[in-house]
C-alpha atoms as a printed R data frame, in Angstrom:
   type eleno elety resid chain resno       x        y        z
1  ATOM     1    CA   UNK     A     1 -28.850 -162.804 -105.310
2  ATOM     2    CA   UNK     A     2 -28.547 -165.322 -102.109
3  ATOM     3    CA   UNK     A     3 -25.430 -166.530 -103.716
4  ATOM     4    CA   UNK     A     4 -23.624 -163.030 -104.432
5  ATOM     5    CA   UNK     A     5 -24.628 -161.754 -100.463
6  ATOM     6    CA   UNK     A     6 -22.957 -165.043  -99.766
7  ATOM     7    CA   UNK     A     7 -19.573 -164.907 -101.479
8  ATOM     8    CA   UNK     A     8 -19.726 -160.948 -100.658
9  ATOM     9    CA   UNK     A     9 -20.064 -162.009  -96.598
10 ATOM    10    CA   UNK     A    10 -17.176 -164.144  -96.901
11 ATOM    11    CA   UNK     A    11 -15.005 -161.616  -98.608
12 ATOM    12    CA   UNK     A    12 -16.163 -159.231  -95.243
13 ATOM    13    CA   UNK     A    13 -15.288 -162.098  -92.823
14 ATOM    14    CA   UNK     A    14 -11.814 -162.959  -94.254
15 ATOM    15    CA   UNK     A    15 -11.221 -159.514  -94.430
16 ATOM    16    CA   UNK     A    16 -10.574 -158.794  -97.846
17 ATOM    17    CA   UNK     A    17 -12.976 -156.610  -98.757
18 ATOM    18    CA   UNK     A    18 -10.894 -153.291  -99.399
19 ATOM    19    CA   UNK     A    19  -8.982 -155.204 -102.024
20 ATOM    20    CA   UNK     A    20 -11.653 -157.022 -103.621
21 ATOM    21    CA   UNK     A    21 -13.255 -153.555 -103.999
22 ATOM    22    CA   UNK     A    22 -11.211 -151.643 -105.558
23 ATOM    23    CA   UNK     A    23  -9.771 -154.725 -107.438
24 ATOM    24    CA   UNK     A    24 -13.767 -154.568 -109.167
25 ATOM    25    CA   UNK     A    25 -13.588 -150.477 -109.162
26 ATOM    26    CA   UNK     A    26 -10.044 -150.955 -110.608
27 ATOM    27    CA   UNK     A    27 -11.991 -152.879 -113.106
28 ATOM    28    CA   UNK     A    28 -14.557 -151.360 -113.547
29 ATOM    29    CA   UNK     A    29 -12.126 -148.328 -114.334
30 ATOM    30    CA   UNK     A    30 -11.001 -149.765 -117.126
31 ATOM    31    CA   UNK     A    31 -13.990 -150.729 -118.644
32 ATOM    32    CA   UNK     A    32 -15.643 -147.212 -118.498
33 ATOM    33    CA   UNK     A    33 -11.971 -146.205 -120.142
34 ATOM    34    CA   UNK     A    34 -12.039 -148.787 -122.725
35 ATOM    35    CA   UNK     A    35 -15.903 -147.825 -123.646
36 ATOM    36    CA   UNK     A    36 -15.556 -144.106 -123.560
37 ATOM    37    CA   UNK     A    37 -12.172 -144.495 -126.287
38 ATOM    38    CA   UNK     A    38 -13.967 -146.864 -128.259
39 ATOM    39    CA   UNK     A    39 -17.079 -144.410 -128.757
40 ATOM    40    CA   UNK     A    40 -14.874 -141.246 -129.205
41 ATOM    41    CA   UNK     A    41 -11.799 -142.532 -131.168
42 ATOM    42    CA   UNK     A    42 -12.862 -145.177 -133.568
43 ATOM    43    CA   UNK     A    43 -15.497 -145.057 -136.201
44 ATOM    44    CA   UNK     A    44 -17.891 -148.145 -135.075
45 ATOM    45    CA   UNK     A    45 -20.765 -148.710 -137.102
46 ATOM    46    CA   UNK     A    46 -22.538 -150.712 -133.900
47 ATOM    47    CA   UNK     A    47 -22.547 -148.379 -130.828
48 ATOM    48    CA   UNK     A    48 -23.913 -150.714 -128.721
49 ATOM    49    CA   UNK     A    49 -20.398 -152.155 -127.927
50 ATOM    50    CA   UNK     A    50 -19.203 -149.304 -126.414
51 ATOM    51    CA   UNK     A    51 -22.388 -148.430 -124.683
52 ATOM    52    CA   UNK     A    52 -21.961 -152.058 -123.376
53 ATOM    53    CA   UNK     A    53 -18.859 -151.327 -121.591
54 ATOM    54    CA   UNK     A    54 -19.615 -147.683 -120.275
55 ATOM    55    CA   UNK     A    55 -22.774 -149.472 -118.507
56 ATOM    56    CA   UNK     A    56 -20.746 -152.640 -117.026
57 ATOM    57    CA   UNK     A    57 -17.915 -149.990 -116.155
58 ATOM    58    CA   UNK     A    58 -20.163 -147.546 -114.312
59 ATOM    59    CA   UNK     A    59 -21.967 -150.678 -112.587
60 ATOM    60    CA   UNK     A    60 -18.248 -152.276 -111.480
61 ATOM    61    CA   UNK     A    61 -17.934 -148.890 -110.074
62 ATOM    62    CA   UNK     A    62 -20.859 -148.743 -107.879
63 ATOM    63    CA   UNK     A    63 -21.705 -152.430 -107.119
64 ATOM    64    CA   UNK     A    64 -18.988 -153.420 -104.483
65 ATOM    65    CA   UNK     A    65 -20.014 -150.469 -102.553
66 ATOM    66    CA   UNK     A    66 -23.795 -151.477 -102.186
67 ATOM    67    CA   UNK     A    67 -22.929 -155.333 -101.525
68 ATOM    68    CA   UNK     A    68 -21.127 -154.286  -99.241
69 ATOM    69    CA   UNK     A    69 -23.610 -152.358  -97.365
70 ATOM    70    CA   UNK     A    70 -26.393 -155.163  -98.040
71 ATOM    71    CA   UNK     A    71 -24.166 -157.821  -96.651
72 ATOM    72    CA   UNK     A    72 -23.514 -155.634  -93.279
73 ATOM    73    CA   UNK     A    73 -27.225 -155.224  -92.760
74 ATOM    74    CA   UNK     A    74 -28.160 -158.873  -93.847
């Protein structure tokens, strides 16, 4: 966890962080997308693939935000 507050404060110095956020959310995005057409389009026997990527898409989604925050207060 030391490791991600570090890169993240480094992101906030250089002062990328609006781009590397919605670069993950953009992400993120496309993973919800991707896990959402895979459940409701295809017939998959194993629905733990798209469940997979609805979870990592919804989590690319919110993360950035709250490293973010946790960084500023660290």
């Amino acid at each position: 966890m030391d490791e991600a507050l570090e890169v993240v404060d480094v992101v906030a110095d250089s002062g990328l962080e609006g781009v590397v956020t919605w670069l993950l959310r953009l992400l993120g995005l496309v993973a919800l997308v991707a896990g959402v057409g895979l459940w409701l389009l295809t017939e998959m026997g194993l629905l733990w693939l798209p469940a997979l990527l609805i979870l990592v898409g919804l989590v690319l989604l919110v993360a950035p935000s709250i490293l973010l925050v946790v960084a500023e207060f660290a």
